[in-house]
C-alpha positions in Angstrom: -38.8 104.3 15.1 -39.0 106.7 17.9 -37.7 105.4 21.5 -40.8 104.1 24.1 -40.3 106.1 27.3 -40.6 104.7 30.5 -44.0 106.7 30.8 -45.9 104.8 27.8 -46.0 101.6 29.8 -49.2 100.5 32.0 -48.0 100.1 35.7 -47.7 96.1 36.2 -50.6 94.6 37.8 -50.3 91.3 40.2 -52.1 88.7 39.3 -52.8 86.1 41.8 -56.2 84.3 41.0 -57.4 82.2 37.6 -60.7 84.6 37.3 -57.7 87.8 36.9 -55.5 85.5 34.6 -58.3 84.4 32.6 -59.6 88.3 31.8 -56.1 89.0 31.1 -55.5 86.7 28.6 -59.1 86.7 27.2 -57.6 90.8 26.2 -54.2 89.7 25.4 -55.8 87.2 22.9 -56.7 90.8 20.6 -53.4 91.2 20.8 -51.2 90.6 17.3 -47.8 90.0 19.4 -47.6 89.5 23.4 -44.2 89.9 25.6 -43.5 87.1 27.8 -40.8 86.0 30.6 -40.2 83.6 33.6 -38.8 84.3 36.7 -37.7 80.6 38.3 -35.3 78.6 40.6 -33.3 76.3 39.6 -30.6 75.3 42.0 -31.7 72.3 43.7 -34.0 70.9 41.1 -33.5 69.3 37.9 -36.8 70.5 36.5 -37.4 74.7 36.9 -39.8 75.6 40.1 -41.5 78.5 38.2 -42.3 81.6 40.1 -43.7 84.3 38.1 -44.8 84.9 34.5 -44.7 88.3 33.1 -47.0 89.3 30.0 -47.1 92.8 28.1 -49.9 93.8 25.7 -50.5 97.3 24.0 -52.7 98.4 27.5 -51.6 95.4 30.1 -48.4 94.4 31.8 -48.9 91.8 34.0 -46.8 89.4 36.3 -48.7 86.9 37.5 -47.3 84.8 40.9 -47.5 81.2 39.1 -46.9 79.6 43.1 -50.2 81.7 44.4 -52.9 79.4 46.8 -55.4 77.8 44.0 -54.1 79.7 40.8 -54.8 77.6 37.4 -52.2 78.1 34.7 -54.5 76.7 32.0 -55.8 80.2 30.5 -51.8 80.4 30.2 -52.0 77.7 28.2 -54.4 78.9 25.7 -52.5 81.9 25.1 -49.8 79.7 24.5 -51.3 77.9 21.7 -52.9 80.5 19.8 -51.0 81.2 17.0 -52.7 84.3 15.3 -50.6 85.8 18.7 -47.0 85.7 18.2 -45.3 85.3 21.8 -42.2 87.1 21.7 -39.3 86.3 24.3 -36.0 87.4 24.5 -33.4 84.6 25.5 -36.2 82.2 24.7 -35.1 78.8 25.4 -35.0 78.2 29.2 -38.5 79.7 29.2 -39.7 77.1 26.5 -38.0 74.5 28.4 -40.4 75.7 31.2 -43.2 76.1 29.0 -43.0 72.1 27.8 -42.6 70.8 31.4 -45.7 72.6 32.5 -48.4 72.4 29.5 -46.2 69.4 27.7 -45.9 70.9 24.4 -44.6 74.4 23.3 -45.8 77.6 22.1 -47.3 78.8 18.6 -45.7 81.5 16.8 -42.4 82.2 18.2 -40.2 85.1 18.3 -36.7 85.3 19.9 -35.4 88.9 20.0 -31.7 87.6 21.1 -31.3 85.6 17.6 -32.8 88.2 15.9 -30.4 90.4 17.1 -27.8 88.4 16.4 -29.3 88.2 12.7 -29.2 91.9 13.0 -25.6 92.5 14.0 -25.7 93.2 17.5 -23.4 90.5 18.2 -23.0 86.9 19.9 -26.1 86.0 22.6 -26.6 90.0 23.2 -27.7 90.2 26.9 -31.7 92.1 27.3 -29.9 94.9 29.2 -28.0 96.0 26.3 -30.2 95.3 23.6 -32.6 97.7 25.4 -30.1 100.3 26.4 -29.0 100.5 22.4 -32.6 100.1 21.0 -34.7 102.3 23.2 -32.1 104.4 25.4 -33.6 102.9 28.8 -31.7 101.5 31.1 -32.9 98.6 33.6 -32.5 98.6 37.1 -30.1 95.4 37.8 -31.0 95.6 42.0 -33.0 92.5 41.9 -31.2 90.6 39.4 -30.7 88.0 41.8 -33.8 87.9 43.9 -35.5 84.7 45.3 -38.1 84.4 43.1 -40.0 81.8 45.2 -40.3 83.8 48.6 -43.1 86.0 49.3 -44.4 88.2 49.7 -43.2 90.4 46.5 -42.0 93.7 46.8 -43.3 96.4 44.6 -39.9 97.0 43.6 -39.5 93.2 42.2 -43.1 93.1 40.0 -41.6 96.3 38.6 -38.4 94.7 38.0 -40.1 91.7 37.0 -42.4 94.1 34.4 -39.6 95.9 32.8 -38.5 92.5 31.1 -41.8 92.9 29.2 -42.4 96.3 28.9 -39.0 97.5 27.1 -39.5 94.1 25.1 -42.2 95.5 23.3 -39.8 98.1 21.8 -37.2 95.9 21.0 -39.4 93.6 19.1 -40.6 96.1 17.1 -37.1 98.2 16.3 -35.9 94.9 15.4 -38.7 93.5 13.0 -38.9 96.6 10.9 -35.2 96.5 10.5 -35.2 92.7 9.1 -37.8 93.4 7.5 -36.3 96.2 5.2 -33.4 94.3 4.9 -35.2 91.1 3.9 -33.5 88.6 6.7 -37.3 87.7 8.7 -36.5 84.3 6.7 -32.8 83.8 8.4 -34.8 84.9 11.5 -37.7 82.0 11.0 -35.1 79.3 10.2 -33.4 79.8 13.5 -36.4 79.6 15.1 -37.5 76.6 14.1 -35.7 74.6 16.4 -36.9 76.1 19.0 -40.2 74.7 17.8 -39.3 70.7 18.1 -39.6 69.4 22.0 -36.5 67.2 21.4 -34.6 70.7 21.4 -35.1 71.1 25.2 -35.5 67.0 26.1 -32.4 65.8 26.1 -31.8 62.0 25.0 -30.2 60.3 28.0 -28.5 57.9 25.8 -26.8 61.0 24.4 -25.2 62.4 27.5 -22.4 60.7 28.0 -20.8 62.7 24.9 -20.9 66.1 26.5 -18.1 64.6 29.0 -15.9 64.3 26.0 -14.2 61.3 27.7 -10.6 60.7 26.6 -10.5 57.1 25.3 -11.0 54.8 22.9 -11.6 52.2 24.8 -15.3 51.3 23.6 -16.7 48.9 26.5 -15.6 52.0 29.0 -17.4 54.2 26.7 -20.4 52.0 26.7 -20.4 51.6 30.5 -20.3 55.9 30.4 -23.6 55.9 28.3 -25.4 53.7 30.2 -24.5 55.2 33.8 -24.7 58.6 32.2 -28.2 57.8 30.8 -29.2 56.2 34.5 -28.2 59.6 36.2 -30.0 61.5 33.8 -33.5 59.4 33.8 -33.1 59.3 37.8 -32.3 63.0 38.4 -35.7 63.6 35.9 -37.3 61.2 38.7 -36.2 62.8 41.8 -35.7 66.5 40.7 -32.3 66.9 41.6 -30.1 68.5 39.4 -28.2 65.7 37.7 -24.6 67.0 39.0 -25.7 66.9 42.6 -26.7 63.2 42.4 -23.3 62.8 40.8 -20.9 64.9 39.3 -19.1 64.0 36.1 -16.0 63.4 37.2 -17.5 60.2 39.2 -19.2 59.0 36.1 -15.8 59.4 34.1 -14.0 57.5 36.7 -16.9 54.6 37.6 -16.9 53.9 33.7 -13.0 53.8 33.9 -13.0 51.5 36.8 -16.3 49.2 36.4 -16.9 48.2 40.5 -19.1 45.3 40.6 -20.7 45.9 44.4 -21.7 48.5 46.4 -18.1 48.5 48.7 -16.6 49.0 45.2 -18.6 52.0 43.9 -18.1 53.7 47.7 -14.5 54.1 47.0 -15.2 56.1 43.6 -14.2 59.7 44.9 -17.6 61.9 45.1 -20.0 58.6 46.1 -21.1 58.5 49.4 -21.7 55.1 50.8 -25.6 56.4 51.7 -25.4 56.3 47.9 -23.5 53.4 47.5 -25.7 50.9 49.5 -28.9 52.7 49.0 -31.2 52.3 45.8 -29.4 55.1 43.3 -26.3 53.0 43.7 -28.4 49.8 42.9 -29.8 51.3 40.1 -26.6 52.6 38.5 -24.8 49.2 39.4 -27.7 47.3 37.6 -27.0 49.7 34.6 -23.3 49.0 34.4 -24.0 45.4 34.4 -26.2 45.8 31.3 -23.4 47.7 29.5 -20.8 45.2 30.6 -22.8 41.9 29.1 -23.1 44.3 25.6 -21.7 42.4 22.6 -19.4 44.5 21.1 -21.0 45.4 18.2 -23.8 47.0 20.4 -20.9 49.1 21.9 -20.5 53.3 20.9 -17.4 54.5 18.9 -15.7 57.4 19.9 -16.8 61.0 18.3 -14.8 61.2 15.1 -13.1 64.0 15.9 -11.0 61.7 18.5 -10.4 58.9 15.7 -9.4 60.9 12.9 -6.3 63.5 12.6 -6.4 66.9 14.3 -7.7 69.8 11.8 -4.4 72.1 10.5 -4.4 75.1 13.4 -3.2 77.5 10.4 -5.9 76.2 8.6 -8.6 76.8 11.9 -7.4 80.3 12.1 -7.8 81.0 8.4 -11.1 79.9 8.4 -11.8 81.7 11.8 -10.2 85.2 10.2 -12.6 84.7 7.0 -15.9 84.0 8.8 -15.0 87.4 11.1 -15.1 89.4 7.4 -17.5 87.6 5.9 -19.6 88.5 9.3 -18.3 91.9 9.4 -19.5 92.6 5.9 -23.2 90.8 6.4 -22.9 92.0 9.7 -24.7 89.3 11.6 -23.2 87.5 14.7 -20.1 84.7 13.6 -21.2 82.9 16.5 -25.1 82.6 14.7 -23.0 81.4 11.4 -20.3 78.7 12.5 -19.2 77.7 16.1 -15.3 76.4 16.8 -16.4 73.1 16.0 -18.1 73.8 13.2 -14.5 75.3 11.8 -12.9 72.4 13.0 -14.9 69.9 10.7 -14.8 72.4 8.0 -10.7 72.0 8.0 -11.1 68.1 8.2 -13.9 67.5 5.5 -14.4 68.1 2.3 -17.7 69.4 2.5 -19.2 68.7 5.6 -22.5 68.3 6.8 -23.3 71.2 8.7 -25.4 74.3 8.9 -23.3 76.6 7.3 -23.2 74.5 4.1 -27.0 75.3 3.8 -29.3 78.2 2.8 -28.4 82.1 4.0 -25.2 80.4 6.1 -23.8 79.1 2.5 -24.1 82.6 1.0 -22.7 84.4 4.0 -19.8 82.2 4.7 -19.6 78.6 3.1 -19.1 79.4 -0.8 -16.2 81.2 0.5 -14.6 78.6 3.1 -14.9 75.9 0.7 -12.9 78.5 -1.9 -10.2 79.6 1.0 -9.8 75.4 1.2 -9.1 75.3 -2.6 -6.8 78.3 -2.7 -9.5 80.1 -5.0 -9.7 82.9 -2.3 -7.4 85.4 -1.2 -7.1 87.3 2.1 -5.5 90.8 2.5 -5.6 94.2 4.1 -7.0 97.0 2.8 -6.0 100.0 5.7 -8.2 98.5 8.4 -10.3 95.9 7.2 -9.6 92.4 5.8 -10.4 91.9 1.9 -11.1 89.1 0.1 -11.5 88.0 -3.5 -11.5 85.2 -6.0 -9.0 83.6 -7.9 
């Protein structure tokens, strides 16, 4: 497929009022596929303030200023659900997480150009700037990378930056769907997709959090006075819209669940609580949670992840398993990190077969018939000159 020049694309056009969205997307609606992205802010809220929203069509690139005076989002919305319009994003998930807050559910007919260049073989969580520069030979202007998308007025300069994460987009998409096409991986595309399809993907379960502190114990009433408090930060940071580290950082969670004060004085001494916090209502709110956990039976109390209980996987092993998914990648070539994460090669060298992704469906063929082979010493690994070989006992 021949490379888009910069000249092909429509100059962006601002959009500021519902009557201008709603023509656009009445057009875009014709459309078979329609580029999107977000520009937002982040860094004092818990839930994105979004600031712009950038669509591409065959004859309209738009960014339309989602924080203009009386602007409806709703014929957004309808774009959004139409699924005889595939939306295609690049990066897609913090936009989708956007998407859900605003319209409270997510878009029809997905496409994430990231995974499916990771499908493709352009390697782990390829950055837009790249996957542009080696698809279409432009090259983006990074000058306003780190603009504050929430001040105005805009710049001509910023819609156009804004634009070009459309515009090239269009390209991409199309570069890459004819390639998986031809070489029959648009179903290993879809079935990465469809998590990014469920809402529980981007809400996370409060009574979940306290695991991604990995705390370092055993001791299971500590660990159920971490999930509660955890959970209680989480459900009050949604509330206030801070983010939940700046209402408290993990390290005060690890070491309130290790101590257990019973009174305000006692939580003000925790390292990273202020008293204001202490004595005010957060700190009656999280104290009122670790009483809850403390009066748990223990039955009712979480274990610790098994990979803490049980014995550490064989590091030789680890590395075998990590050198083999690298050829069996290298061979498919498709992106190891899209196939089997550290973890995932750390349960593989504990379990027999383990229940994971890459024991099912293209991941199996790619990688897991051969793991599980490596683990019963009916695969060998060599060198042939500059590659690593395998075969078959």
């Amino acid at each position: 497929m021949a490379h888009a020049s910069k000249a092909e694309f429509p100059d962006p056009v601002l959009i500021t009022t519902t009557d201008e969205l709603t023509a656009v997307i009445e057009r875009l609606r014709q459309e078979p596929f329609v580029t999107i992205d977000t520009e937002f802010v982040r860094e004092r809220t818990y839930w994105p303030e979004l600031c712009l929203v950038q669509l591409a069509g065959q004859a309209d690139v738009v960014v339309v200023d989602t924080l203009a005076a009386g602007i409806d989002l709703a014929p957004l919305g309808v774009l959004l659900d139409d699924p005889a319009v595939v939306k295609v994003f690049h990066a897609a998930r913090q936009d989708l997480e956007i998407f859900l807050h605003l319209f409270d559910r997510l878009p029809e007919s997905l496409f994430d150009t990231q995974v499916a260049a990771m499908v493709a073989g352009y390697g782990d969580q390829v950055g837009y700037d790249n996957l542009v520069s080696s698809l279409t030979g432009a090259h983006i202007d990074k000058t306003h990378r780190f603009s504050d998308w929430s001040a105005r007025p805009l710049s001509p300069a910023q819609i156009s930056y804004a634009a070009a994460d459309v515009t090239h987009l269009r390209t991409v998409y199309q570069v890459l769907l004819d390639r998986l096409g031809r070489e029959g991986r648009l179903d290993w595309v879809a079935a990465e997709l469809a998590v990014l399809s469920v809402p529980a993907t981007f809400r996370p379960d409060p009574e979940t959090m306290w695991e991604r502190m990995r705390p370092r114990t055993a001791n299971r009433r500590m660990l159920g006075i971490l999930r509660a408090i955890a959970a209680w930060r989480e459900r009050e940071a949604q509330r206030v819209n801070v983010p939940r580290q700046r209402l408290l950082k993990d390290e005060s969670l690890l070491e309130i669940a290790a101590t257990a004060p019973a009174d305000s004085d006692a939580l003000a001494r925790i390292r990273g609580v202020s008293r204001g916090f202490a004595e005010g209502k957060g700190g009656a709110g999280l104290l009122e949670a670790l009483a809850d956990a403390k009066a748990l039976p223990d039955s009712a109390l979480p274990r610790p992840p098994k990979a803490r209980e049980g014995q550490r996987p064989s590091p030789a092993l680890v590395a075998l398993l990590k050198v083999l998914l690298a050829a069996c990648c290298e061979e498919h070539d498709v992106a190891p990190r899209l196939v089997a994460s550290a973890d995932d090669l750390d349960r593989l060298a504990l379990e027999a077969e383990p229940d994971l992704p890459l024991m099912q469906g293209w991941r199996r063929k790619v990688f897991g018939d051969d793991a599980l082979a490596l683990k019963s010493g009916q695969m060998l690994l060599g060198v042939d000159g500059t590659r690593i070989r395998r075969a078959r006992i």
